[in-house]
N, C-alpha and C positions, 0 to 999 in steps of 0.2 A: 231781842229788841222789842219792848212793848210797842203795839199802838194805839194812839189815842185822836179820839173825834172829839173837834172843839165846836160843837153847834152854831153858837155864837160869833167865835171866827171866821166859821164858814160864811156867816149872815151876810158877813163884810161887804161880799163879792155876788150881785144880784145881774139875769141878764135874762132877756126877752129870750125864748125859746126859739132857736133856728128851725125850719123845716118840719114844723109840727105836726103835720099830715103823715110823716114819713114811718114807715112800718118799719119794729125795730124785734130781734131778741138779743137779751142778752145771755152771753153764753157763759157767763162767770160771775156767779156773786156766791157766797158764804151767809150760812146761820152761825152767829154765835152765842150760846147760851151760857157755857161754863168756863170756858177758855181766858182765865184772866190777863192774858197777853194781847187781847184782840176785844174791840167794841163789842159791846151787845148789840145783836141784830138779829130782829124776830119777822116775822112775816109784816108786821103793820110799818117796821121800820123800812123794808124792803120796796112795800106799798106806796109808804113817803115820797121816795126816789123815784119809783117808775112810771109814777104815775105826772113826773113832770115832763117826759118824752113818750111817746107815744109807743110803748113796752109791750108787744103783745103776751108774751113767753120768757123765759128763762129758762137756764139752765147750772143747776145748783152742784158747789164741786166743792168734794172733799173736805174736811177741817177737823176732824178725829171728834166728833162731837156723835152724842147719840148713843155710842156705843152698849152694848148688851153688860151689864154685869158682872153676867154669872154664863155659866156653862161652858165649851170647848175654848180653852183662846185663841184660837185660831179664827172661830165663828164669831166672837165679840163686835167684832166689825160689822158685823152686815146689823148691828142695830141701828148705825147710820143712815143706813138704806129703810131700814122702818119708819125713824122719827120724821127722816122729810118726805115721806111716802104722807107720812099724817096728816103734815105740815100741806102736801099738794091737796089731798083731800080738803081742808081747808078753807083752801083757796077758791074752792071750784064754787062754796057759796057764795061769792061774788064775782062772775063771770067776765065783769065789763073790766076787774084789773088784770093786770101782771098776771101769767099762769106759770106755775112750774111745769117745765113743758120733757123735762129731763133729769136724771139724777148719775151724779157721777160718784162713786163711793171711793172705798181701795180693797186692797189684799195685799198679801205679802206674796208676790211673785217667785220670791226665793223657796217655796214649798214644791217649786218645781209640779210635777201633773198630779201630786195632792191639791194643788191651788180649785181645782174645778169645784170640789166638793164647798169653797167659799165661794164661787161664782157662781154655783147652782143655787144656791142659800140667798144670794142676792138677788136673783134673778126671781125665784121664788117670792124673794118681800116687797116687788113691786114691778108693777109693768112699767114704770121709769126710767127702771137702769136700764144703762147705755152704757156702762164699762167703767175703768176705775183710774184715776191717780194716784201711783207710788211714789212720791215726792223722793228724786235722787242729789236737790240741791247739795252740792259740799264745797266746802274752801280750808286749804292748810291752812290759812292765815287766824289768829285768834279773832273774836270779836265780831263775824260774819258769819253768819248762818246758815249751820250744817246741822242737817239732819241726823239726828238718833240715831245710832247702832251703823249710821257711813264711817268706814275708816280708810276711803279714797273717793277717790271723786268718777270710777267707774261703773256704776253699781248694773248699768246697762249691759256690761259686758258680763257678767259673773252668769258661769256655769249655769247655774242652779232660775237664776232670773231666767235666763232666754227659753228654758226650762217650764219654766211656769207662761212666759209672753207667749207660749207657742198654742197654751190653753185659750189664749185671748183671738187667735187666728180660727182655732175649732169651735168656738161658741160667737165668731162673729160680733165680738167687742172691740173698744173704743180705747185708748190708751190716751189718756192726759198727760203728757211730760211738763214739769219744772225742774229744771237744774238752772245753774248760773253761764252766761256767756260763753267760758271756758271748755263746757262740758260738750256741748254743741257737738264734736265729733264724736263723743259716743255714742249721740241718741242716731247720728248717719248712721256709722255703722248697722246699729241696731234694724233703720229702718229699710237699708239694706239687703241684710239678712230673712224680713216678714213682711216682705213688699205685698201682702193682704189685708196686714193691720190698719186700719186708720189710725194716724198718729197725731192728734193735736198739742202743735209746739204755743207752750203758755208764756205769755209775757213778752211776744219780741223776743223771747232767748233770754231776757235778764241781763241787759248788762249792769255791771257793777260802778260803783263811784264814792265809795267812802272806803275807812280805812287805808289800805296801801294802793286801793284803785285809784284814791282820790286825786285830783288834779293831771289825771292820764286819760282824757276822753279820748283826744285823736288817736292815740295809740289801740284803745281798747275797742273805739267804732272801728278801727281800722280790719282789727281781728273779728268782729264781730260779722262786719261786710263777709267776711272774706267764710269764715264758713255757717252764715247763713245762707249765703248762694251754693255751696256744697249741698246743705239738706234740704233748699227750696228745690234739688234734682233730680229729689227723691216723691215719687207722684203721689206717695200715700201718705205723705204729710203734710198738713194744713195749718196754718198758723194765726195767735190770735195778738189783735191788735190791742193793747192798752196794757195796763200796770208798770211803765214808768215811774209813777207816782208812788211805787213803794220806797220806804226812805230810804234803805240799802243800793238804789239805781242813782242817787246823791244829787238830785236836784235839788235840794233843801229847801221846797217848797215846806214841807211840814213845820218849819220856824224860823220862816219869815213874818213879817206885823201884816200882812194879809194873804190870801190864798189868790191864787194868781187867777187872772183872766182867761177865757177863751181864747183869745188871741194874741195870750202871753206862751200860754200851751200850743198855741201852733207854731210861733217865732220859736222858739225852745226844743221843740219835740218833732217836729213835722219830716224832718229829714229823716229820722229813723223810722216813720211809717211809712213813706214814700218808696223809700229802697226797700222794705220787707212786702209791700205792694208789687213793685217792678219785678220785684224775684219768684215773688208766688204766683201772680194776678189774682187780681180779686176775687175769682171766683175760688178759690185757694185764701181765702182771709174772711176774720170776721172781729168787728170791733167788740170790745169785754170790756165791762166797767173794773172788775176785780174789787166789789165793793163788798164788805165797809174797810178792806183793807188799803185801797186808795183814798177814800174818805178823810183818811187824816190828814190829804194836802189839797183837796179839792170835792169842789159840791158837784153832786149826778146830772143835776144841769147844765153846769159850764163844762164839764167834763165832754160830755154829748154832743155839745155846741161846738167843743171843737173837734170833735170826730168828725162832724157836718160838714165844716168848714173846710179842712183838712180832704174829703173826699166830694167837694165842689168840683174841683178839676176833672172827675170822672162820669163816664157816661151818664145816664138814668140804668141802665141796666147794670153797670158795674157796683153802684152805688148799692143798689138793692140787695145783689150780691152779699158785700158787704155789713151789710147791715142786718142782714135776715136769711138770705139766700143760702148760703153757704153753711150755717150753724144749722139750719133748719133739714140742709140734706144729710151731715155730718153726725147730729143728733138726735135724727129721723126722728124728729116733731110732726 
């Protein structure tokens, strides 16, 4: 499923920045350079965005971009970990924007305790990495989006995985999970099993809404509720607030005649970040733009605006939390 950034449609939809003072990082955004499934987005586009909220840091995850070449395939990957290493260096001649404060890369965990010698490698290509996402999303259904080389929706549990995550417990990294809704009791288990991992659950969990999900909310928040509260129980997992907005979650903001409002995103959305709040606490949560892959239903401003909005109800200290607090202990910025 392509995505695509409509500039001009985004225009549509313009709105005073809430909370402008408020200190913010974000803990997910993407470069893409080659990827023709996904917008181009390069540092100055990144810059665009964050410099309409008050963005101290970030923190840059995964998207198979960068990669090496030539030499071990195995080691191809940690080219990743060099180009946005380049990419922070970069940055660093303009102080006063957005810093890359973090890098999250991958590895193929299933190399079991060969995985180190790719985690030494990356470690090596920058004092940014902080550990890696192995994207396990899978669905039987055609037409939804499963990952390469999954041929079940377990990959957490596989021998050979838990194998390689245990490398992640000995070098004191950072595990990113994305899977969809469903998956959810794998990554408990999992977090069960390496209660030293840090484990950051991406997306709210992903629930789904097109395809055969489609027109089944209640039924699929209902399971959703039911074991996010299971791995909110789990103390070494941390959970990030945003990416709704990708089209596979079937809000069909992406093609509608305008991109919605701040406070059409929180009449709409608000419920599922309130109960992943209550279950985690804040200080267990942090808001993510997930851009430029949200960008196709919504602009970084109004997106922000309703995160603001959306975490009014909460103290000044939880808020912060939220906003910075929590990715910045998580991501050790």
């Amino acid at each position: 499923m392509g995505i695509e950034v409509r500039q001009g449609w985004l225009d549509q939809v313009k709105e005073k920045i809430v909370d402008p003072g408020r200190r913010i990082v974000d803990p997910h955004h993407h470069f893409f350079v080659q990827n023709p499934d996904f917008p181009h987005y390069e540092l100055d586009d990144l810059w665009a965005d964050t410099d309409t909220h008050k963005v101290e840091k970030t923190v840059y995850l995964q998207c198979w971009e960068g990669y090496r070449t030539e030499g071990p395939e195995h080691l191809r990957v940690v080219g990743e970990t060099e180009w946005v290493d380049a990419i922070a260096a970069e940055a660093r001649t303009r102080p006063r924007a957005a810093q890359i404060g973090a890098i999250m890369s991958t590895a193929e965990l299933q190399l079991g305790a060969n995985v180190r010698a790719v985690l030494d490698a990356h470690t090596s290509a920058s004092t940014l990495f902080r550990g890696i996402r192995q994207i396990a999303a899978w669905d039987a259904y055609d037409g939804l989006l499963s990952m390469e080389g999954l041929t079940d929706g377990n990959l957490y549990g596989r021998a050979a995985f838990r194998e390689g995550f245990a490398v992640l417990a000995d070098m004191n990294l950072v595990f990113d999970a994305y899977h969809y809704y469903h998956q959810t009791p794998h990554l408990t288990a999992l977090a069960r099993v390496f209660p030293s991992v840090p484990i950051v659950l991406d997306h709210l969990g992903t629930p789904l809404g097109v395809g055969p999900y489609a027109g089944r909310e209640i039924e699929i928040r209902a399971q959703w509720k039911r074991d996010l509260a299971d791995v909110a129980q789990c103390p070494n997992v941390v959970i990030k607030l945003g990416g709704l907005a990708m089209p596979w979650c079937g809000f069909g903001w992406e093609t509608a005649q305008r991109p919605p409002t701040s406070d059409e995103i929180v009449a709409s959305q608000a419920d599922y970040y309130h109960y992943a709040i209550e279950q985690f606490g804040p200080e267990r949560c942090m808001f993510e733009s997930n851009f430029p892959v949200d960008k196709c239903a919504l602009s970084y401003p109004v997106l922000w605006n309703a995160f603001k909005k959306m975490a009014a109800r909460y103290t000044e200290a939880e808020q912060d939390a939220m906003f910075w607090g929590t990715a910045t202990r998580v991501y050790r910025l």
